[in-house]
N, C-alpha and C positions, 0 to 999 in steps of 0.2 A: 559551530553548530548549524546546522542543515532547521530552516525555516518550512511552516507543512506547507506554504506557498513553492519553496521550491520543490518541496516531497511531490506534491500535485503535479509541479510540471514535471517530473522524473519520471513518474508513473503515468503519466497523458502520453509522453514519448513513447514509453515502453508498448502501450496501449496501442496508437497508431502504429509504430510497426510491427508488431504482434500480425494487423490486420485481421479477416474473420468480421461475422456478424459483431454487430455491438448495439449496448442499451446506453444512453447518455453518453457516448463516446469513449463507453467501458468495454472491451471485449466480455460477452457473454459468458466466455469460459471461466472469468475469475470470480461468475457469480455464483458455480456450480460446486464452487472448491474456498467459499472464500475465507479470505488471508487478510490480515491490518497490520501495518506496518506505523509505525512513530514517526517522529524526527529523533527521535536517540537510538535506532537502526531496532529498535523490538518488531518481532511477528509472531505473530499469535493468531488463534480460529473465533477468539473471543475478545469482547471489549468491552466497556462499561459503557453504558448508554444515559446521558447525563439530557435532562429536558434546558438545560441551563448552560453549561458550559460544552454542551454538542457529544461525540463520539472521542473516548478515551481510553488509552494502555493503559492496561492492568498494571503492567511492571512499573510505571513510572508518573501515570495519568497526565501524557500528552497526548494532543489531538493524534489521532489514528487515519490514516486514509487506504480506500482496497487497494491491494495488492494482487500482482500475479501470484498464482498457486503455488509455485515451488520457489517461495521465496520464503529466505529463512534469515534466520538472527543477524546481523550483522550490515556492513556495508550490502547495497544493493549490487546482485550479479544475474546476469541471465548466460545459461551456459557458466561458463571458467571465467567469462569477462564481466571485469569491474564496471560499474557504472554511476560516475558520478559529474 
């Protein structure tokens, strides 16, 4: 099972070489479109917002971090390529 520590540094990579403007080291464009992603591979446009236990998936209520826009269910891919 994928830790949101390592989810973080998966999506900080993606981020940096994405390249483009960015706010906190996030490219910009994933704030215009955004996406949360789990560690049990859910993405979703929504998340439950917890003053207590932080930002969490709907499907399984694990911590959530943004995601690039066209990421979808599953293991993490940009393009055709896996990325883990």
């Amino acid at each position: 099972m994928t830790t949101i520590e390592d989810l973080a540094a998966t999506l900080s990579l993606i981020g940096k070489l994405e390249g483009g403007p960015t706010f906190m080291g996030i490219p910009d464009r994933w704030f215009d479109d955004a996406h949360w992603r789990c560690v049990n591979d859910h993405v979703s446009v929504r998340f439950l917002k917890s003053t207590e236990l932080g930002d969490l998936c709907l499907a399984c209520q694990e911590a959530v971090k943004l995601t690039f826009p066209e990421d979808v269910d599953g293991p993490i891919r940009r393009g055709r390529r896996l990325i883990r």
